[in-house]
C-alpha positions as a LaTeX table, in Angstrom:
\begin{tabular}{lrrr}
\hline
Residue & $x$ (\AA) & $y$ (\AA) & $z$ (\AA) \\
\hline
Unk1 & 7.82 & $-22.01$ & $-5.78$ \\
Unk2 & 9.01 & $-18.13$ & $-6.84$ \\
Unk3 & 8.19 & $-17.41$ & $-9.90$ \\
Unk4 & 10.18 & $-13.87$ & $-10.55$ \\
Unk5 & 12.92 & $-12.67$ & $-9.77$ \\
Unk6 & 14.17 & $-8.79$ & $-9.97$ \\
Unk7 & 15.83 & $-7.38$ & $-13.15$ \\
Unk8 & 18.08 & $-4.44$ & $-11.55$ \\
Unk9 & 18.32 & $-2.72$ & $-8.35$ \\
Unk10 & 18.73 & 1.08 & $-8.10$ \\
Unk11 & 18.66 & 2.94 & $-4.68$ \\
Unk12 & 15.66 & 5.48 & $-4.41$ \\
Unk13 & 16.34 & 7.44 & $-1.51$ \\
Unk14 & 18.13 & 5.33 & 0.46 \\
Unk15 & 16.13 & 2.12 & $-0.02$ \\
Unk16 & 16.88 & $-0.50$ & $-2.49$ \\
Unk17 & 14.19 & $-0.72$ & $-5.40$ \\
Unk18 & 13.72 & $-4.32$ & $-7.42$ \\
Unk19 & 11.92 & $-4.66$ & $-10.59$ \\
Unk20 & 9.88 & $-7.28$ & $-11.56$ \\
Unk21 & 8.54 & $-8.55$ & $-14.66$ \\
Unk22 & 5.00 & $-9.26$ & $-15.03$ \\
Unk23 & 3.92 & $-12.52$ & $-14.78$ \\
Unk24 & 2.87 & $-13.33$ & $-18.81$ \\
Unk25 & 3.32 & $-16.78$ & $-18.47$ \\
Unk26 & 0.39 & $-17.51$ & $-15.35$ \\
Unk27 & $-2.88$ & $-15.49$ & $-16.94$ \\
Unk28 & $-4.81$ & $-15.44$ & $-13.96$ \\
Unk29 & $-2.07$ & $-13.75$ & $-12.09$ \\
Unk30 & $-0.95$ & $-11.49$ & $-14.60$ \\
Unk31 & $-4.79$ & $-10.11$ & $-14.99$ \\
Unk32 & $-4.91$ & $-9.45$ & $-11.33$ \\
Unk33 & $-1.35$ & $-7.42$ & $-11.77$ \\
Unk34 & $-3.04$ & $-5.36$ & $-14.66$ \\
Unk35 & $-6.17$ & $-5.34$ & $-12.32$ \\
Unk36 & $-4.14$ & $-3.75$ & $-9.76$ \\
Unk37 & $-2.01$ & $-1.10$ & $-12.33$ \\
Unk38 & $-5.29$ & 0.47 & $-13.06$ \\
Unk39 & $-3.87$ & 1.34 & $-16.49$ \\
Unk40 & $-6.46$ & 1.70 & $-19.89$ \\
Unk41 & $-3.77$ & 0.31 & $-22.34$ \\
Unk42 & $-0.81$ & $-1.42$ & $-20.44$ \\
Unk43 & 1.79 & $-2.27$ & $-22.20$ \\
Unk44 & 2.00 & $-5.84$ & $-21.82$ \\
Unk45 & 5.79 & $-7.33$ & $-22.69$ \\
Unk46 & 8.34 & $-8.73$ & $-21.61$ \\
Unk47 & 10.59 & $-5.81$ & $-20.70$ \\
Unk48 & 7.67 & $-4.31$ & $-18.60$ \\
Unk49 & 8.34 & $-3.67$ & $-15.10$ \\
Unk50 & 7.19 & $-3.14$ & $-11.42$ \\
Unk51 & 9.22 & $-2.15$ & $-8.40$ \\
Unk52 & 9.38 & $-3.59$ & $-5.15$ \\
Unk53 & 7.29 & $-0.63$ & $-3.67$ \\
Unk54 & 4.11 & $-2.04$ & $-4.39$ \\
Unk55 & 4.64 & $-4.97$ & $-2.93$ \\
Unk56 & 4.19 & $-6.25$ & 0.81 \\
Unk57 & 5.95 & $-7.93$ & 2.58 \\
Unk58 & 4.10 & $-11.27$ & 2.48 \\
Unk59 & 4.64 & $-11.14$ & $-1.00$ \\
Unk60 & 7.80 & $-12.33$ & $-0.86$ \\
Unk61 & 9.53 & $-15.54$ & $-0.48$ \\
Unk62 & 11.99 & $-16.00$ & 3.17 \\
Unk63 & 15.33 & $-17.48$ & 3.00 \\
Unk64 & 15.89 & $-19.67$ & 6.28 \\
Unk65 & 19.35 & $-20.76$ & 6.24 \\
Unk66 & 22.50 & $-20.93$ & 9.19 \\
Unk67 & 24.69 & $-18.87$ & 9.87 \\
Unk68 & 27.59 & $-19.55$ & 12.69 \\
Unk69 & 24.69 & $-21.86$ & 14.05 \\
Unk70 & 22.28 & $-19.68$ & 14.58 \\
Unk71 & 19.09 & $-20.18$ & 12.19 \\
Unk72 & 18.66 & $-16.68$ & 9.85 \\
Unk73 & 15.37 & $-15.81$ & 8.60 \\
Unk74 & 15.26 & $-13.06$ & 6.10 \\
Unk75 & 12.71 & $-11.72$ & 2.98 \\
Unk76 & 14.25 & $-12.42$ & $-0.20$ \\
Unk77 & 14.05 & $-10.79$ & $-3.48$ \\
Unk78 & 11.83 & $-13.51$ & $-4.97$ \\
Unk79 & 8.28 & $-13.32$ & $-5.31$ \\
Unk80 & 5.75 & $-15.91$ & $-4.03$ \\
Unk81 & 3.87 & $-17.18$ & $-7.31$ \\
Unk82 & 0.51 & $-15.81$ & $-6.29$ \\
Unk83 & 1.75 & $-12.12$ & $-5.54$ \\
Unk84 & 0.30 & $-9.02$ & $-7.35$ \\
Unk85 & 1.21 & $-5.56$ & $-6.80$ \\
Unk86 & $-1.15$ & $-3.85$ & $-4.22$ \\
Unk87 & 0.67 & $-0.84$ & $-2.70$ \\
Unk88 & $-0.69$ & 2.62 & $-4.78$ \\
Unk89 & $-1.89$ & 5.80 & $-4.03$ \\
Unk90 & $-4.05$ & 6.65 & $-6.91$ \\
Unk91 & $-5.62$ & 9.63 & $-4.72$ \\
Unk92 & $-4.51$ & 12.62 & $-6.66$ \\
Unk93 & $-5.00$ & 10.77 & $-10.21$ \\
Unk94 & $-7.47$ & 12.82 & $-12.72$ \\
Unk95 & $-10.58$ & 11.59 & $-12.88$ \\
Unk96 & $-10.92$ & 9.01 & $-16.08$ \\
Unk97 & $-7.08$ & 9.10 & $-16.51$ \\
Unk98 & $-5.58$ & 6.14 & $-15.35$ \\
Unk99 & $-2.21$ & 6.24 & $-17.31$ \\
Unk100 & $-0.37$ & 9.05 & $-15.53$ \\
Unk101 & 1.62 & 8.79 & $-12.86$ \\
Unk102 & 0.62 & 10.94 & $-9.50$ \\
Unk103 & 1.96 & 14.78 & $-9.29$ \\
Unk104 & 2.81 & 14.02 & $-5.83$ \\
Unk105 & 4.92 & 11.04 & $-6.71$ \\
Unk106 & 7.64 & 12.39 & $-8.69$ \\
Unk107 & 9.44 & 9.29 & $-8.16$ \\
Unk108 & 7.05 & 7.08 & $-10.34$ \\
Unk109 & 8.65 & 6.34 & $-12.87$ \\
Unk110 & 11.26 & 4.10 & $-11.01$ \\
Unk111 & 7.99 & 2.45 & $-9.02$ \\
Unk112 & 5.97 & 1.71 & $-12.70$ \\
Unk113 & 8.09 & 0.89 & $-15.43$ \\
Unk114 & 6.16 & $-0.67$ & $-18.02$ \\
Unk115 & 7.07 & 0.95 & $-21.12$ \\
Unk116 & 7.94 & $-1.44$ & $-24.12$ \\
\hline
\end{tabular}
């Protein structure tokens, strides 16, 4: 059963970008999401955010349902309980600093939101 769903959509670059809220109700998933942020001091709330981009595919619930009778598989927008985040690219991060975003990803702030 999908546990989040997405807050807004915005288009980065052409592409479609949902946020989702952590998961502060199921501990043991919400410490792998932190886990996975690789933040010292996350902000944990209830208006923090992460974007669809660092999620897979498999993450995500499908929709199976007819259309003009042919059966129409598709991802939704809905996250499968156990999902976590899991797509970065911490590579040009400064050593010991795990709270800034990458120079290279000058986008980041739409893929992390998780200020209170």
């Amino acid at each position: 059963k999908p546990v989040w769903r997405h807050l807004v959509a915005v288009k980065n670059q052409g592409k479609t970008v949902h946020f989702h809220a952590l998961p502060l109700k199921r501990q043991v998933v919400l410490r792998r999401w932190l886990a996975a942020l690789k933040r010292e001091n996350p902000p944990v709330s209830r208006e923090a955010r992460v974007c669809s981009e660092h999620f897979v595919e498999e993450d995500y619930v499908e929709e199976r349902f007819f259309e003009s009778g042919n059966l129409v598989v598709r991802r939704s927008n809905k996250l499968k309980s156990e999902a976590a985040p899991s797509v970065f690219d911490f590579s040009s991060y400064e050593v010991g600093c795990t709270d800034r975003p990458t120079q290279s990803d000058s986008a980041c702030r739409l893929h992390i939101t998780i200020s209170p």
